[in-house]
N, C-alpha and C positions, 0 to 999 in steps of 0.2 A: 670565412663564414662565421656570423655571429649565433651567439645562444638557441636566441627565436628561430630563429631560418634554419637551424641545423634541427631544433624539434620538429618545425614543419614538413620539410626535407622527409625525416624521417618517417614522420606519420600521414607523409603519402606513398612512399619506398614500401615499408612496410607492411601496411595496410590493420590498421587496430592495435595490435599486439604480437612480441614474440616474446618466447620467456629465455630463448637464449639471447636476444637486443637487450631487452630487459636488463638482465642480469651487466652485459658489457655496457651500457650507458649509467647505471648506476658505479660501476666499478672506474670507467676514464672519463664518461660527461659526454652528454648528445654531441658536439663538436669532435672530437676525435672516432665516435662512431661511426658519425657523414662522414667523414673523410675519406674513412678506411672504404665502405663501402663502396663510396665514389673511385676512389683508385683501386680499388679488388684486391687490396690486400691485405693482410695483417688480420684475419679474420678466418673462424674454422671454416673447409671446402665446404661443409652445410648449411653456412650462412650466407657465402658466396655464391651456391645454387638457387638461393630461397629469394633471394634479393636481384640477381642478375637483371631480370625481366623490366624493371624501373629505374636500376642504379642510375641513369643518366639521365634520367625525366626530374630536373631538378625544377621544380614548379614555387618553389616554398616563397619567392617573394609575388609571384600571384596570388595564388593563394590567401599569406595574410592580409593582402591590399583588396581583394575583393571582399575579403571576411570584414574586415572593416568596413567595407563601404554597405555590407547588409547588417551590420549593428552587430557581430560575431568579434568574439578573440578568440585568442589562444592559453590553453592555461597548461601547465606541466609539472615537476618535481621539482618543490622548492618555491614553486607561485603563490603569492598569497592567499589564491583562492584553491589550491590544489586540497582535496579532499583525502590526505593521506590517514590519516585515522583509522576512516572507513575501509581504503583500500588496503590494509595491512592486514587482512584476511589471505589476502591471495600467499600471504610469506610460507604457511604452512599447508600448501596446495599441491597434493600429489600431480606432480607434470606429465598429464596422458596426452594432450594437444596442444598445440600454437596457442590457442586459447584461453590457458589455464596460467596467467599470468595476468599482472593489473594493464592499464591503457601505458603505452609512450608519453601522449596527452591527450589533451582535450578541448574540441570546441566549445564553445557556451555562447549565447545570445539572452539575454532579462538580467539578472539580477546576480547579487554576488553567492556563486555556489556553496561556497563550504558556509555561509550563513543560511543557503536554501536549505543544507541538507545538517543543520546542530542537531535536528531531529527531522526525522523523514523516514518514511512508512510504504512500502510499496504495494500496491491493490492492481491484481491481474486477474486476468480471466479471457475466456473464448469472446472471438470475435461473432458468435453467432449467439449472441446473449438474449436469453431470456428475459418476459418481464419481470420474473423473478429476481434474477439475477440483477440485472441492471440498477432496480430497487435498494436493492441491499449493500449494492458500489457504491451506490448514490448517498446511502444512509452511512456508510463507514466514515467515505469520503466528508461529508459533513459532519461527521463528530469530531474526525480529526481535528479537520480547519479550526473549529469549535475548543479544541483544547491547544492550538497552537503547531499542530506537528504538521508539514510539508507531507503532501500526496505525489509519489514518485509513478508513472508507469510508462509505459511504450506509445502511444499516441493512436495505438489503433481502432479501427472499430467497437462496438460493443463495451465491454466492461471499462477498458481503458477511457474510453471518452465520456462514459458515464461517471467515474471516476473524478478525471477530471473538470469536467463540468462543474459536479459536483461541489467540488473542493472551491473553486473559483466564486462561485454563487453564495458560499456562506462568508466568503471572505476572505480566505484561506490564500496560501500558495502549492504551486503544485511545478513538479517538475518531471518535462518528457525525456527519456532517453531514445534519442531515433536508432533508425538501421541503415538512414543515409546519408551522404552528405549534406557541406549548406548549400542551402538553395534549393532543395529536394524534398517538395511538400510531399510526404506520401502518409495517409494518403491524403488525396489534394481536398478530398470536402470537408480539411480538416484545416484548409491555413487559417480563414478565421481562427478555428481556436487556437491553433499554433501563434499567432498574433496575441492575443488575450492571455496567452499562458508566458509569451516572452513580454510582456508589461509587467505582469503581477508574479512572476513566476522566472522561471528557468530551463531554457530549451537545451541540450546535452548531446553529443557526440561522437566518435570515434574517428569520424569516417571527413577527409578534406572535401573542398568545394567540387559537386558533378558527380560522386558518388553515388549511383541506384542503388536502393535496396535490392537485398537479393537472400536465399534461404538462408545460407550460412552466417550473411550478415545477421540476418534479425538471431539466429541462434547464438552468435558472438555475444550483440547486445544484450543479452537473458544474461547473462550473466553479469551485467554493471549494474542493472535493473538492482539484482539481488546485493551486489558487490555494495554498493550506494545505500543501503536501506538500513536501519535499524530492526525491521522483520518486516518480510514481505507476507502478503496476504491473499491466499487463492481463494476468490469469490465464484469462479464457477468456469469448469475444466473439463475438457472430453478425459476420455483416457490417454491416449493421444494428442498432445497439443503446445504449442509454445508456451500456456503460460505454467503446463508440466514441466517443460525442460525448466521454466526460471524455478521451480518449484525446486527440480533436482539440484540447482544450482545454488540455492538459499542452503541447501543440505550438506554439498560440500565445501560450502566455503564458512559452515558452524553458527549458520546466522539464522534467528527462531522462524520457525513458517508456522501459520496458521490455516486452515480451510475451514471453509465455512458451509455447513451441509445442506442439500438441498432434495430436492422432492426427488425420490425413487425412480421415477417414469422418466424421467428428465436422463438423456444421452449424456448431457453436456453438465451432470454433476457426477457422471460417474469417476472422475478421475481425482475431485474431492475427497469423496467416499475412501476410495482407495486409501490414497494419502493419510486419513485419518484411521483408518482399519491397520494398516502396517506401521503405525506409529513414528508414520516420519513429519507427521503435520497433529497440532492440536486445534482441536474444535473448538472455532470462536463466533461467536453471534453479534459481538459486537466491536469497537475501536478498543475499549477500553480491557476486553480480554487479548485484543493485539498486543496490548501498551505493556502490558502486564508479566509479557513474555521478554522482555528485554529492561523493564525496569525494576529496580533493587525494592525488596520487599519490602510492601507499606506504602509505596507511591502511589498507587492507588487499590482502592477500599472498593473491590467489586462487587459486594453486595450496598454498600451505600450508594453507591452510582446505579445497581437497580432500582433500591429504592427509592431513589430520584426519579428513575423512569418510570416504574409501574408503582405506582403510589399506591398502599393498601385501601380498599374502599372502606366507608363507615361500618359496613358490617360485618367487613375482616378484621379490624378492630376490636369486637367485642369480646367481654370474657366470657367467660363458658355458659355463669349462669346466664348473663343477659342473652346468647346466643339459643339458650332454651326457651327462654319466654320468647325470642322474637320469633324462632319457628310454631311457635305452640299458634300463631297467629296469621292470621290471610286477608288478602286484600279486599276481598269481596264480604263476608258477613262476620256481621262483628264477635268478639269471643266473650264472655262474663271471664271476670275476675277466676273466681271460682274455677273454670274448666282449666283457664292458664294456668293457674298452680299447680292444678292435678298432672297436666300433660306435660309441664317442664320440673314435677319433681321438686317445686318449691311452696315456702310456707306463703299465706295468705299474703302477709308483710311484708314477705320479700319481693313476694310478685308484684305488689302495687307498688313498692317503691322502684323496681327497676322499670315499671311499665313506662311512669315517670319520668327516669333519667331517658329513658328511649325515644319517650314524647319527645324531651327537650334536645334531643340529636335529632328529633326531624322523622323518625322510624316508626314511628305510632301515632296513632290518632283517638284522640276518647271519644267516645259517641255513643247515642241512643243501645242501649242495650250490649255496650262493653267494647272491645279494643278493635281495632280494625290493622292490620302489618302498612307500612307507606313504602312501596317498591321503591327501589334504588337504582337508579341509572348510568354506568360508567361511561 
């Protein structure tokens, strides 16, 4: 059994991850782990219990010959495209479950991953999304693409395909982690975008050819989600809900989480709230307070990226005096000279001369019997 086929092998025996596999294939190499397993021996009686159920289901050269023929490989430890960086979060990972250890490997379909994910941002939320909500994935998701960073999330309903959509529309790339196998559009009113997202983007995971999703799986998956991310991002969350678990999973594996808060009455933001109230999530309104949590100080200027966004209007601008004379003033009957000095507290002189500079910004108007205010329109 060669390299490839003893990964495969593997990461169908096994099924995702174990952190005692884990640790034994890093230690002799996927090849002498297939082995053992296949012959039942040379292995602790826990691993030979855990494994018995598939040991003989050796499928691995199907497998990658069908993965190939739907445009899939295979990537693992030591692949060029393997995203060890990222996943070397899992090294200091107190081992409570099977789960709490990085992938064996990994499927991939689009584009080359560890270029998908040099930066990459993950934006979750309930699959019963709000227009709120939805809005606001939409709006992250496009600023990312807009500064270059990769949109990571699950492919599901709601926030996820809003997400992604998102991302793909402004140009961006974006990449799914599933909970099934290949060949396993789930869910199906999704393969368009599962298509668009493996042109431009990067389809991801776990799970060999013929896999259903199933609970435990999508719960598995929450945690690559987060594993894969440079900070993931809860745009809108029951109390209760998968994109909590990936929440709790960005937390212990030391990686920034963000939530983003949303209206009171709203069910499906209570579990945001939460997160920011117990201070295991910081309150972000936009990409650039995402970015800001994982990048070294000074990489980006958050109030200059506001003031890019909400540009001060002409008469947030003004100094103090001119802001007195322009109140002193209304759009409906004209004011004399005279009364605007008295009610803004300035000399005769000064008043007509800022009246002036106000005219020539467009905010006053001279006319019959004194000054008239010219409303402003944002």
């Amino acid at each position: 059994m060669d390299e490839i086929h003893a990964w495969a092998y593997l990461n169908r025996v096994v099924e995702a991850t174990h952190p005692q596999i884990v640790r034994l294939v890093t230690e002799f190499g996927p090849v002498v782990v297939a082995e053992r397993i296949k012959a039942r021996a040379g292995l602790p009686e826990g691993l030979l219990n855990t494994t018995q159920a598939r040991a003989q289901v050796d499928q691995s050269g199907q497998d990658l010959e069908l993965a190939a023929a739907m445009g899939w490989r295979l990537i693992y430890p030591g692949h060029p495209e393997w995203p060890g960086e990222l996943l070397s979060c899992f090294t200091t990972l107190e081992v409570r479950d099977r789960a709490d250890a990085p992938p064996l490997a990994l499927w991939v379909s689009g584009r080359d991953l560890r270029e998908m994910l040099s930066e990459a941002v993950a934006i979750v939320g309930t699959r019963m999304a709000s227009s709120y909500g939805t809005q606001v994935a939409a709006q992250f998701a496009g600023q990312f693409a807009n500064a270059g960073v990769s949109v990571i999330s699950g492919g599901a309903l709601g926030i996820d395909a809003a997400a992604h959509r998102a991302a793909l529309d402004a140009g961006g790339t974006t990449v799914v982690v599933g909970a099934g196998g290949i060949g396993v559009d789930y869910p199906r009113a999704h393969a368009e975008l599962f298509d668009r997202i493996a042109e431009r983007g990067a389809l991801v995971t776990e799970y060999p050819p013929g896999v259903r999703p199933a609970r435990h799986r999508f719960l598995t998956r929450n945690r690559l989600v987060a594993a894969l991310s440079r900070a993931t991002t809860i745009v809108e969350a029951g109390w209760r809900s998968g994109a909590r678990n990936t929440a709790n999973w960005a937390v212990r594996l030391n990686k920034p989480l963000g939530a983003v808060p949303g209206p009171v009455t709203l069910q499906t933001t209570s579990g945001c709230h939460d997160l920011i109230r117990s201070g295991e999530a910081v309150l972000v309104c936009s990409a650039d307070n995402v970015r800001s949590l994982y990048r070294s100080v000074g990489t980006v200027n958050e109030d200059a990226q506001l003031e890019l966004l909400w540009e001060k209007s002409a008469v947030q601008k003004l100094s103090r005096n001119e802001l007195a004379v322009y109140d002193s003033l209304n759009s409906a009957e004209p004011t004399p000279v005279g009364k605007v000095a008295a009610q803004a507290g300035l000399a005769i002189a000064l008043t007509t001369h800022l009246l002036l500079e106000l005219q020539g910004q467009g905010l006053t108007n001279r006319v019959e019997g004194g000054w008239l205010r010219q409303e402003q329109r944002r």
